[in-house]
N, CA, C and O atoms as a GROMACS GRO file, in nm:
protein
  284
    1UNK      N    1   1.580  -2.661   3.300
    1UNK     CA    2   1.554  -2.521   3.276
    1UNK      C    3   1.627  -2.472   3.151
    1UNK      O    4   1.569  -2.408   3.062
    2UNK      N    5   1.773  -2.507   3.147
    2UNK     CA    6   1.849  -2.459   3.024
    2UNK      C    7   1.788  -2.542   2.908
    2UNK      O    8   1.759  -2.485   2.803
    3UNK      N    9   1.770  -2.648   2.921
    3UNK     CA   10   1.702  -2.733   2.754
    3UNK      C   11   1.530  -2.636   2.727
    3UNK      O   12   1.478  -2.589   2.626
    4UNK      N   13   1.508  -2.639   2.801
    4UNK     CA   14   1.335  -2.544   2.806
    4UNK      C   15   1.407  -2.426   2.732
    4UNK      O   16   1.349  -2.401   2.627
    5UNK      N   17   1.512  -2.348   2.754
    5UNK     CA   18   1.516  -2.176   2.754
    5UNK      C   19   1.580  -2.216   2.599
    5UNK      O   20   1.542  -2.130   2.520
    6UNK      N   21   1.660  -2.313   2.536
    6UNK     CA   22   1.703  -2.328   2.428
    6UNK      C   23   1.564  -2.365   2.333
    6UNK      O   24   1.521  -2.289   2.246
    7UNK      N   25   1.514  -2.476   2.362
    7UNK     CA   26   1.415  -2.499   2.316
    7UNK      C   27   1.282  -2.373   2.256
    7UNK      O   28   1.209  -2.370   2.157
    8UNK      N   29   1.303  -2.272   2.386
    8UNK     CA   30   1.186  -2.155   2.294
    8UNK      C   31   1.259  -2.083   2.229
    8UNK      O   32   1.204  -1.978   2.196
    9UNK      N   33   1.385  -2.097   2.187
    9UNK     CA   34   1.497  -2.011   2.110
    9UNK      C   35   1.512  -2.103   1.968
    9UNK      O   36   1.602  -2.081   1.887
   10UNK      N   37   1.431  -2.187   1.955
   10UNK     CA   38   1.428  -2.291   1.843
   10UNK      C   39   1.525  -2.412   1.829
   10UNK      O   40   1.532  -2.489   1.733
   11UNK      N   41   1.616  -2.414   1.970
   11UNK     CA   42   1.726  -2.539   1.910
   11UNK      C   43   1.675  -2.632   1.912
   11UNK      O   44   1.568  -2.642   1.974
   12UNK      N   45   1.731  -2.741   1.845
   12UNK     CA   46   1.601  -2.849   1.795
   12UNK      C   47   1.759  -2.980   1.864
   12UNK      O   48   1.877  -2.950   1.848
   13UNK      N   49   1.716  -3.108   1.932
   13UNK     CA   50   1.808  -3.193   1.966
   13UNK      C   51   1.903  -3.164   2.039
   13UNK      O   52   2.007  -3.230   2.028
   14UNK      N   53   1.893  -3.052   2.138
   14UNK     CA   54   1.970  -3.020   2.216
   14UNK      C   55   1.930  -3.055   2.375
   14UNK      O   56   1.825  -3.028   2.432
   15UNK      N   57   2.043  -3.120   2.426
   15UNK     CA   58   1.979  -3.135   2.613
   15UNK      C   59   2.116  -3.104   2.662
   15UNK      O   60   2.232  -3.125   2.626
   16UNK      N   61   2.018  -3.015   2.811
   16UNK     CA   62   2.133  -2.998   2.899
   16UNK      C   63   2.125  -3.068   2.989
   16UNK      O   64   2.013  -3.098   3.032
   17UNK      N   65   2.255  -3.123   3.054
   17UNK     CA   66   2.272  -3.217   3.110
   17UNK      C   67   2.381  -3.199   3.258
   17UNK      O   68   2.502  -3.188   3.238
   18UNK      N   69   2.340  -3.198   3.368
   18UNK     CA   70   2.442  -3.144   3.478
   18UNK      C   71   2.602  -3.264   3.525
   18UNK      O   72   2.610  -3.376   3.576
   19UNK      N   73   2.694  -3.176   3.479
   19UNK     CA   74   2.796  -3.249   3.499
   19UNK      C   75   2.881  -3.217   3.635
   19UNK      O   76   2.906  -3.101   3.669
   20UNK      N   77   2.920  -3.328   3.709
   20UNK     CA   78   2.951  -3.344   3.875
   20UNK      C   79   3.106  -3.375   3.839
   20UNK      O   80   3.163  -3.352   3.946
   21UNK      N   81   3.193  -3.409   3.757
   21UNK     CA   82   3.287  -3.438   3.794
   21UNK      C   83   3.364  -3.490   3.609
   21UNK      O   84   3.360  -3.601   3.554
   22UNK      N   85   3.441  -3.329   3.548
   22UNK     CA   86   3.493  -3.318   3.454
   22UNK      C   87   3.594  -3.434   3.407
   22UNK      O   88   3.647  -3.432   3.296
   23UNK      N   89   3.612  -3.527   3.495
   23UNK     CA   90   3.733  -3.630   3.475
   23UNK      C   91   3.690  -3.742   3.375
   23UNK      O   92   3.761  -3.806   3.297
   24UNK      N   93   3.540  -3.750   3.402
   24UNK     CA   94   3.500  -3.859   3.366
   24UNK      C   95   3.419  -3.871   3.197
   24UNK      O   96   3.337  -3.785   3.168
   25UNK      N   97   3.451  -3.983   3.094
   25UNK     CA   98   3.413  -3.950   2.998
   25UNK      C   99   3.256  -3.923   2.979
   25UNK      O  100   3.171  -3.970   3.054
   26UNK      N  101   3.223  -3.824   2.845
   26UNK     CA  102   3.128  -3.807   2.814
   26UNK      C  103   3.068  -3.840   2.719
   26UNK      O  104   3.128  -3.822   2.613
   27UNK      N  105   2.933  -3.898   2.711
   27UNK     CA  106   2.853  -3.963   2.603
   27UNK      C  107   2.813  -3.862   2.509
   27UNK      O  108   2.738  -3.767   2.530
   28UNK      N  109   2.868  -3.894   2.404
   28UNK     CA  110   2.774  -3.847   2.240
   28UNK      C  111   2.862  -3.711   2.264
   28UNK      O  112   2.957  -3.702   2.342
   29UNK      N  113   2.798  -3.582   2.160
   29UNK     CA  114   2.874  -3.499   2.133
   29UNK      C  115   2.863  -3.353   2.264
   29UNK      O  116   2.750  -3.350   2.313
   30UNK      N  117   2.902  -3.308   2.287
   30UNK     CA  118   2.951  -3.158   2.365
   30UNK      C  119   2.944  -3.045   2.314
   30UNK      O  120   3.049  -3.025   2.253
   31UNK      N  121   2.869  -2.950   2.306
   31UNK     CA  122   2.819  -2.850   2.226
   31UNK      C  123   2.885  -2.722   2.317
   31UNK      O  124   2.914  -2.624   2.249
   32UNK      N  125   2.909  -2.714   2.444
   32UNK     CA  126   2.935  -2.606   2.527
   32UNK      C  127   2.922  -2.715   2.691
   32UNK      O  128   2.886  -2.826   2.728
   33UNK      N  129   2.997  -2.554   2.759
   33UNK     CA  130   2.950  -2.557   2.885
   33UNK      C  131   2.904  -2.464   2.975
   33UNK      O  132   2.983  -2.370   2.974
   34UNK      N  133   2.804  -2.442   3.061
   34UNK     CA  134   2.770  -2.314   3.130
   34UNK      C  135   2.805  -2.336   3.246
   34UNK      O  136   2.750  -2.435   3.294
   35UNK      N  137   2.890  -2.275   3.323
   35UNK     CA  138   2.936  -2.267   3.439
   35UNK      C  139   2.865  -2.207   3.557
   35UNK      O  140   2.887  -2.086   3.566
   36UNK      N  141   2.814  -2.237   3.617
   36UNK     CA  142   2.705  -2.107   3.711
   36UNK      C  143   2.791  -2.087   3.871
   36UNK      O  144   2.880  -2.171   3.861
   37UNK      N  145   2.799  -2.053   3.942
   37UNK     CA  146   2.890  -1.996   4.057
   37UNK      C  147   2.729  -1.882   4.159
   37UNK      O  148   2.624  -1.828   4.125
   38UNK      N  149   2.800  -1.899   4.273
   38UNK     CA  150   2.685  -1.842   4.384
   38UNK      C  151   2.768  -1.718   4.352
   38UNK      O  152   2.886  -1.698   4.324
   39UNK      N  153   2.651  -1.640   4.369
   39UNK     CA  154   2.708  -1.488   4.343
   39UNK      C  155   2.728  -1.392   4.465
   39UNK      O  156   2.626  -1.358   4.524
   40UNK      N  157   2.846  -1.345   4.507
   40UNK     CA  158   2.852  -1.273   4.593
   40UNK      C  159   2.805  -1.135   4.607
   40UNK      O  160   2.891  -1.078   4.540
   41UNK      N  161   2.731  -1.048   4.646
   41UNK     CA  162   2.670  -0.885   4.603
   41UNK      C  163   2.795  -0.774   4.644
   41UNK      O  164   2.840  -0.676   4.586
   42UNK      N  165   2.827  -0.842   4.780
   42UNK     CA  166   2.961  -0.751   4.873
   42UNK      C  167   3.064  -0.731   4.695
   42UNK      O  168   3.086  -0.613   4.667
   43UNK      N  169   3.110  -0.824   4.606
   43UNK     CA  170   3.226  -0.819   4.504
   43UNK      C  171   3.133  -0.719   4.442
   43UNK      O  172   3.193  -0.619   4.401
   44UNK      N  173   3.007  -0.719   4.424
   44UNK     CA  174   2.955  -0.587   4.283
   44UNK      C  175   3.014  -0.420   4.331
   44UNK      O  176   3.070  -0.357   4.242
   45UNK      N  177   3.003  -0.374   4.428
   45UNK     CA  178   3.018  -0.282   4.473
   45UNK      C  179   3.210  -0.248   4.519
   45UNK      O  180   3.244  -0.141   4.570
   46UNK      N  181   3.309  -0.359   4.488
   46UNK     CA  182   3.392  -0.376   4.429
   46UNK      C  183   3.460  -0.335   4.284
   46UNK      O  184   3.575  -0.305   4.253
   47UNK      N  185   3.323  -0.349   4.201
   47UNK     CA  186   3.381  -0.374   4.052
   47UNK      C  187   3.422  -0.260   3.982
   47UNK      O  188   3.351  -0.160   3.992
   48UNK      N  189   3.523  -0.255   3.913
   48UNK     CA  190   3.560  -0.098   3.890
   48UNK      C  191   3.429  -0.043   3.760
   48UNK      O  192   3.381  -0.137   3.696
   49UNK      N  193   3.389   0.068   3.733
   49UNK     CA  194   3.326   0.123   3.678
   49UNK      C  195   3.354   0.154   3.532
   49UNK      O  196   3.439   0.242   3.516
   50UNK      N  197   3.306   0.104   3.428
   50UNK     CA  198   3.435   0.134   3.266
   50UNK      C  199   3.323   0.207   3.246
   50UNK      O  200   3.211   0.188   3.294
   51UNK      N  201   3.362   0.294   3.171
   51UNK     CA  202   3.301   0.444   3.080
   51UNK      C  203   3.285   0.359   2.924
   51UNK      O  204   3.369   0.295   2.862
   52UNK      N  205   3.137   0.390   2.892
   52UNK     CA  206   3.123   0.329   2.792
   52UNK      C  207   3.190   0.413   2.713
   52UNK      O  208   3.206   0.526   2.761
   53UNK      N  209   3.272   0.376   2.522
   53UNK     CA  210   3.340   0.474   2.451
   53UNK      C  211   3.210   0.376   2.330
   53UNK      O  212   3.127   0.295   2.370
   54UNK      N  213   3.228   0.410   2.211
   54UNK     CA  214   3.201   0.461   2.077
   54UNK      C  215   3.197   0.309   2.015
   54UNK      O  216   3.112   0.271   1.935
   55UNK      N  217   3.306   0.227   2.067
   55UNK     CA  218   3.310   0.081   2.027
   55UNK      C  219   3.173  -0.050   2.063
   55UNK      O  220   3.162  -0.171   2.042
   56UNK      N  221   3.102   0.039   2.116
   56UNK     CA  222   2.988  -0.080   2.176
   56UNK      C  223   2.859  -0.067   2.079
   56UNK      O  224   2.810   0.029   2.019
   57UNK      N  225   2.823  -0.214   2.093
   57UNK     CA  226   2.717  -0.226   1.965
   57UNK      C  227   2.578  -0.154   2.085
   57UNK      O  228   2.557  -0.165   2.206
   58UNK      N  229   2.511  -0.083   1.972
   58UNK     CA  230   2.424  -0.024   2.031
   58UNK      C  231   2.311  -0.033   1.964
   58UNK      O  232   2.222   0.047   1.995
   59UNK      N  233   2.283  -0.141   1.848
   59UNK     CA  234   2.193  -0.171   1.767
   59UNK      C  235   2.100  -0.290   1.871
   59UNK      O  236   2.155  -0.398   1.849
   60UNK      N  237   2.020  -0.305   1.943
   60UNK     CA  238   1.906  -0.392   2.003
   60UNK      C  239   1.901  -0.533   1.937
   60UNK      O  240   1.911  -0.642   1.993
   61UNK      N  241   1.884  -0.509   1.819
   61UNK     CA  242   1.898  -0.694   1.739
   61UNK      C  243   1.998  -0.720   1.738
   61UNK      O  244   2.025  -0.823   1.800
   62UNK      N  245   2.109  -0.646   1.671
   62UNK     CA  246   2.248  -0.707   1.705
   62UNK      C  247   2.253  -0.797   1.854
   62UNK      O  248   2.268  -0.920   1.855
   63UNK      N  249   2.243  -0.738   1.944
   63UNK     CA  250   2.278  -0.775   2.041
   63UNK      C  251   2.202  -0.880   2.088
   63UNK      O  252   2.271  -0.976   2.121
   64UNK      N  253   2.094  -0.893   2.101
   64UNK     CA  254   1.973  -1.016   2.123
   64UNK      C  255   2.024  -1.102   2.058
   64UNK      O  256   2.034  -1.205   2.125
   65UNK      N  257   2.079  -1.116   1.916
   65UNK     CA  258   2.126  -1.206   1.803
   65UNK      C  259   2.259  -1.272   1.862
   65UNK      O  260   2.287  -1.388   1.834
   66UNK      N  261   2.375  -1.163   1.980
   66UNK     CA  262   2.471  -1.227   2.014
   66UNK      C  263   2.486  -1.245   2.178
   66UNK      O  264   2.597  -1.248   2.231
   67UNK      N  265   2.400  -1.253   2.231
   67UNK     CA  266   2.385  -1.289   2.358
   67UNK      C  267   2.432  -1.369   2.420
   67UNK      O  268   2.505  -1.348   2.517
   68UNK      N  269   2.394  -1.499   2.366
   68UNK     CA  270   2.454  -1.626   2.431
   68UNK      C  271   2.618  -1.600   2.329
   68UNK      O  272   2.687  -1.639   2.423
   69UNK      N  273   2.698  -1.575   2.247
   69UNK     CA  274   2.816  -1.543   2.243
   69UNK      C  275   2.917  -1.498   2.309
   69UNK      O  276   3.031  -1.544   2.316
   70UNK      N  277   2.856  -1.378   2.371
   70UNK     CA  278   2.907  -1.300   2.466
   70UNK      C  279   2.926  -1.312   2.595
   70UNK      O  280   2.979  -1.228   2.668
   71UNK      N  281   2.851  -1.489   2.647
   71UNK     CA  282   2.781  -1.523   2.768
   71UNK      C  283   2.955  -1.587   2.807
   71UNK      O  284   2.978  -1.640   2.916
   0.00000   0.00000   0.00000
């Protein structure tokens, strides 16, 4: 699914690959890692509330452009 979602984003020679156990070496080069975790809903209604201020990009391309950065 992640090599498909890169792939219509244009990366060209990129595969994702599911890793079971960080100890062990890895073939060829390492570009990142995405961590995924089961999501609990009970913690959202937890989360404290921040007041957006003046500092947040509010330009639409900007942000599409830094998405996976911010991830």
């Amino acid at each position: 699914l992640f090599t498909l979602l890169l792939e219509d984003f244009g990366v060209k020679g990129v595969q994702v690959e599911e890793i079971y156990d960080l100890q062990k070496s890895l073939e060829g080069p390492v570009y990142g890692f995405i961590f995924l975790f089961r999501w609990m809903e009970e913690r959202r209604s937890r989360r404290k509330v921040v007041e957006q201020d003046e500092s947040f990009v509010k330009d639409e391309e900007i942000v599409n452009n830094i998405f996976f950065a911010q991830q």
